[in-house]
TORVO-704241 format. One record per atom (N, C-alpha, C, O): atom name; residue number from 1; x, y negated, z negated. Coordinates in nm, 3 decimals, padded with zeros to 5 digits, m for minus. Layout:
N
CA,NUM,X,Y,Z $
...
END
This chain:
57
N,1,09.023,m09.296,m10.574 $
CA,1,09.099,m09.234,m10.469 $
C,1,09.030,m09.264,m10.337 $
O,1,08.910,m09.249,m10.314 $
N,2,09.135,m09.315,m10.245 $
CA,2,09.047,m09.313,m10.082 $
C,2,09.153,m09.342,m10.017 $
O,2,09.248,m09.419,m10.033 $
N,3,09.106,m09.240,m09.909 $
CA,3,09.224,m09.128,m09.810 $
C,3,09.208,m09.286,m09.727 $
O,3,09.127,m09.379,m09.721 $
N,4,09.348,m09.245,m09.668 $
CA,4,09.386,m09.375,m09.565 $
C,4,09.475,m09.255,m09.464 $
O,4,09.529,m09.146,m09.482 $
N,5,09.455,m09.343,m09.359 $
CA,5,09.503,m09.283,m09.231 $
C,5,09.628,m09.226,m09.273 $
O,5,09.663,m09.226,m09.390 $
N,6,09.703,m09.173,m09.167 $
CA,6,09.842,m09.112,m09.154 $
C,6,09.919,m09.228,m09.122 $
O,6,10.035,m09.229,m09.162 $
N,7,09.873,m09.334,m09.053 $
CA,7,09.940,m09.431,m09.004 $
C,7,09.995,m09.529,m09.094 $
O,7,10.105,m09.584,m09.094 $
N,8,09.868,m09.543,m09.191 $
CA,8,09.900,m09.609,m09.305 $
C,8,10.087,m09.549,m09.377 $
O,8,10.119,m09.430,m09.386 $
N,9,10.166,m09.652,m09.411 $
CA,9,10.284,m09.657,m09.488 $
C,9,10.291,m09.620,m09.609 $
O,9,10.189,m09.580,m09.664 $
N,10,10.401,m09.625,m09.671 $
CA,10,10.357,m09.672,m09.801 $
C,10,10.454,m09.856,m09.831 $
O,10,10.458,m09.935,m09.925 $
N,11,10.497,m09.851,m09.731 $
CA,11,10.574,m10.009,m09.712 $
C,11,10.443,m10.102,m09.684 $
O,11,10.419,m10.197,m09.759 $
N,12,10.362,m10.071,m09.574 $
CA,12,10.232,m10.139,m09.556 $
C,12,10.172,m10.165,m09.660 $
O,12,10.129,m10.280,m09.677 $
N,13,10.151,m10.054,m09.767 $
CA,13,10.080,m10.061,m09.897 $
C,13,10.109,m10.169,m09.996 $
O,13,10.038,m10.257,m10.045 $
N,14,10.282,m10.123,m10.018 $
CA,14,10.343,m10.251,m10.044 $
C,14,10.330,m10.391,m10.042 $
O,14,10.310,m10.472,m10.131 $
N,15,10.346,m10.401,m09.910 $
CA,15,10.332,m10.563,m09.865 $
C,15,10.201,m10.634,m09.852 $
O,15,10.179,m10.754,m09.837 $
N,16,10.091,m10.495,m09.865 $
CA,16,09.970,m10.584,m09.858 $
C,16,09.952,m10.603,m10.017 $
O,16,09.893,m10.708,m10.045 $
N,17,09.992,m10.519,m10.136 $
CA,17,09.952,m10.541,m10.293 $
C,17,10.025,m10.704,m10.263 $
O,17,09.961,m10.809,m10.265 $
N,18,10.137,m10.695,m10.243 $
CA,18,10.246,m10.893,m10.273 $
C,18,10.141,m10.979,m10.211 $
O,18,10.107,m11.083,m10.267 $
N,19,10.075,m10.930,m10.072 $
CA,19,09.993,m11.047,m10.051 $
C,19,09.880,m11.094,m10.159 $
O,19,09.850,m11.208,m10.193 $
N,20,09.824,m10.964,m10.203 $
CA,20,09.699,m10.967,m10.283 $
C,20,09.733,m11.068,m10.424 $
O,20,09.653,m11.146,m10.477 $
N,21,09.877,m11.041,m10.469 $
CA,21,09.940,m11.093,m10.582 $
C,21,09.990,m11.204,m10.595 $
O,21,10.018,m11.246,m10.707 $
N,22,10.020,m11.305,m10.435 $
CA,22,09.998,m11.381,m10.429 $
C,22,09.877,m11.467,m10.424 $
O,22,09.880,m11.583,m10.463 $
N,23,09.775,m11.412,m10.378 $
CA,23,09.679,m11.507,m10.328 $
C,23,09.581,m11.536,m10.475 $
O,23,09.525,m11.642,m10.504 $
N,24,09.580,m11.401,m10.557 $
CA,24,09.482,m11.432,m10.630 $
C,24,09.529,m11.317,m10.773 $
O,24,09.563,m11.199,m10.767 $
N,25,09.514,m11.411,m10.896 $
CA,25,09.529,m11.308,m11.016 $
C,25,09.444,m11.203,m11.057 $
O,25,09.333,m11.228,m11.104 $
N,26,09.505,m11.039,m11.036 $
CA,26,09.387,m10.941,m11.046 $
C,26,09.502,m10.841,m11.117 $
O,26,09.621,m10.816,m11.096 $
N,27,09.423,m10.808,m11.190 $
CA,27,09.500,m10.720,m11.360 $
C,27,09.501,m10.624,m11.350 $
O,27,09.536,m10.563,m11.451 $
N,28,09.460,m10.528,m11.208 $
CA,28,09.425,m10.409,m11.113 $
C,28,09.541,m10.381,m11.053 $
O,28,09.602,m10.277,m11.075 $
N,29,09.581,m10.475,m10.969 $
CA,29,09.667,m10.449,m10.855 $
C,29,09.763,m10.396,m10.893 $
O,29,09.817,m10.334,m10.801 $
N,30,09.841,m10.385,m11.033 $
CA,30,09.944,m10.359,m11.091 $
C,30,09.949,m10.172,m11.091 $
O,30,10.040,m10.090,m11.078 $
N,31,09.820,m10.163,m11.111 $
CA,31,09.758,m10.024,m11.141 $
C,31,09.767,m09.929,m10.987 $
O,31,09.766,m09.807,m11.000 $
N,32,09.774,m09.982,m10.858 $
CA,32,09.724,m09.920,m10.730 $
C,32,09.844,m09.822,m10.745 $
O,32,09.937,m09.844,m10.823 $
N,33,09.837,m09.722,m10.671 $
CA,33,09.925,m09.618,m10.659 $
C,33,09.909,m09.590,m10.504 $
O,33,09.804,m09.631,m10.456 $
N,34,09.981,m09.537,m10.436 $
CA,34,09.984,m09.456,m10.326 $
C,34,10.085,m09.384,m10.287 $
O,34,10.198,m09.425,m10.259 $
N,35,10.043,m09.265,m10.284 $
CA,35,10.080,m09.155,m10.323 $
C,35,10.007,m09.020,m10.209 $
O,35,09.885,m09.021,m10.197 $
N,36,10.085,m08.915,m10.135 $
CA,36,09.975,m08.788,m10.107 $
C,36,09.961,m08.681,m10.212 $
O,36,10.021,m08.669,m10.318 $
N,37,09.859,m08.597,m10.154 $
CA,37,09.805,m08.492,m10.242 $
C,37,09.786,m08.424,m10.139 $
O,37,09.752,m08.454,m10.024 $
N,38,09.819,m08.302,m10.205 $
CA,38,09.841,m08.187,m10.118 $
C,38,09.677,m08.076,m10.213 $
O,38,09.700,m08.027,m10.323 $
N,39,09.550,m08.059,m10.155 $
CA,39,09.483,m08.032,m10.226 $
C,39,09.428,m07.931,m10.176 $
O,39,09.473,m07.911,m10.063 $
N,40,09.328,m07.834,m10.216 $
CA,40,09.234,m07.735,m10.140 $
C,40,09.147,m07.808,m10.032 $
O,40,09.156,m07.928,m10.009 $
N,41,09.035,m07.695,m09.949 $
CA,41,08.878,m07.775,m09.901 $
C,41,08.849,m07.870,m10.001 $
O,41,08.862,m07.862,m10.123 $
N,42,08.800,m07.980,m09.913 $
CA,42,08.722,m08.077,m09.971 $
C,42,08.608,m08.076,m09.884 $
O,42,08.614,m08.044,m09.765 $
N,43,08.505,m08.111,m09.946 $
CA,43,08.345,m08.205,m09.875 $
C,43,08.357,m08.313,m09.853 $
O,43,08.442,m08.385,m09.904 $
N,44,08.289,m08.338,m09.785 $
CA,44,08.242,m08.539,m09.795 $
C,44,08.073,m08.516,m09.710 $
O,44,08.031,m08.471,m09.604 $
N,45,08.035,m08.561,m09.800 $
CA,45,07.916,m08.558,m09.792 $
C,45,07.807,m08.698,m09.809 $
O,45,07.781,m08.773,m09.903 $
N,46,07.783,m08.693,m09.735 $
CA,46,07.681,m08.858,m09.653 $
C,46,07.521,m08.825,m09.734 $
O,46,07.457,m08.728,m09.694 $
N,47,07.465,m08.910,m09.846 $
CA,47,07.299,m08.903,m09.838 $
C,47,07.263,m09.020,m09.723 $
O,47,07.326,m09.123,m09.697 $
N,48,07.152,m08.975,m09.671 $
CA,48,07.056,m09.028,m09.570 $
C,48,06.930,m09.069,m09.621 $
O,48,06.852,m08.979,m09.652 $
N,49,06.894,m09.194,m09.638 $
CA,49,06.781,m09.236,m09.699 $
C,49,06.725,m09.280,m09.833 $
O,49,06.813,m09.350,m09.883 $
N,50,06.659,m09.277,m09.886 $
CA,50,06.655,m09.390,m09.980 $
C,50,06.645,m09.286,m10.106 $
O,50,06.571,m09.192,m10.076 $
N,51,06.704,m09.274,m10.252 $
CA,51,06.732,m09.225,m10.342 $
C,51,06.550,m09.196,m10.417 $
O,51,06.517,m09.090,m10.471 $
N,52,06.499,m09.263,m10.408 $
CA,52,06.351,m09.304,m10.408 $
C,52,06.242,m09.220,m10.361 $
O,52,06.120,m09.224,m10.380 $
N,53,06.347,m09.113,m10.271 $
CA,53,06.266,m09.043,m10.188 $
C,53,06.295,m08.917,m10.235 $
O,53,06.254,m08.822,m10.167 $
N,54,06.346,m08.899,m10.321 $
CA,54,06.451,m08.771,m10.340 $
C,54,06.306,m08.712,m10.511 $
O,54,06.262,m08.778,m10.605 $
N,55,06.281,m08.550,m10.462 $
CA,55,06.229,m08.506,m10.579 $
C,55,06.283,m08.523,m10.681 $
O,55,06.401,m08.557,m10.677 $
N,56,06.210,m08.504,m10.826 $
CA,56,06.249,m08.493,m10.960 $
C,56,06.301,m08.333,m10.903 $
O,56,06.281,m08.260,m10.806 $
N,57,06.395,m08.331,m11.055 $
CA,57,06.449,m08.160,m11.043 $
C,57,06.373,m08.108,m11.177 $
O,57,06.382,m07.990,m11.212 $
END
C-alpha cells in the first residue's frame, strides 16, 4: 500500500500500468489495484540513523 496524492487519478493509474505493460513483461502489474480507504489515525514514522545503533531489548 502507498498513499498517492489527491491529484493522482485513477485514469493516470491506468495509463501509466499500459505503459509499464508495454515496455516490459512483469507478472505484478496485473495485480496493482487503486483504490481509497477510508481508515482510522495512522502514524508514519521515520527511524533516524543506523539500525546498528539501536539497543538489544
Amino acid at each position: 500500500m502507498i498513499a498517492q496524492l489527491h491529484s493522482i487519478t485513477k485514469a493516470m493509474v491506468k495509463e501509466a500500468i499500459e505503459k509499464v505493460k508495454n515496455k516490459k513483461l512483469n507478472p505484478y502489474v496485473s495485480s496493482i489495484l487503486f483504490q481509497e480507504m477510508e481508515e482510522g489515525d495512522c502514524l508514519e514514522m521515520l527511524h533516524v540513523g543506523a539500525y546498528d545503533d539501536e539497543k538489544n531489548v
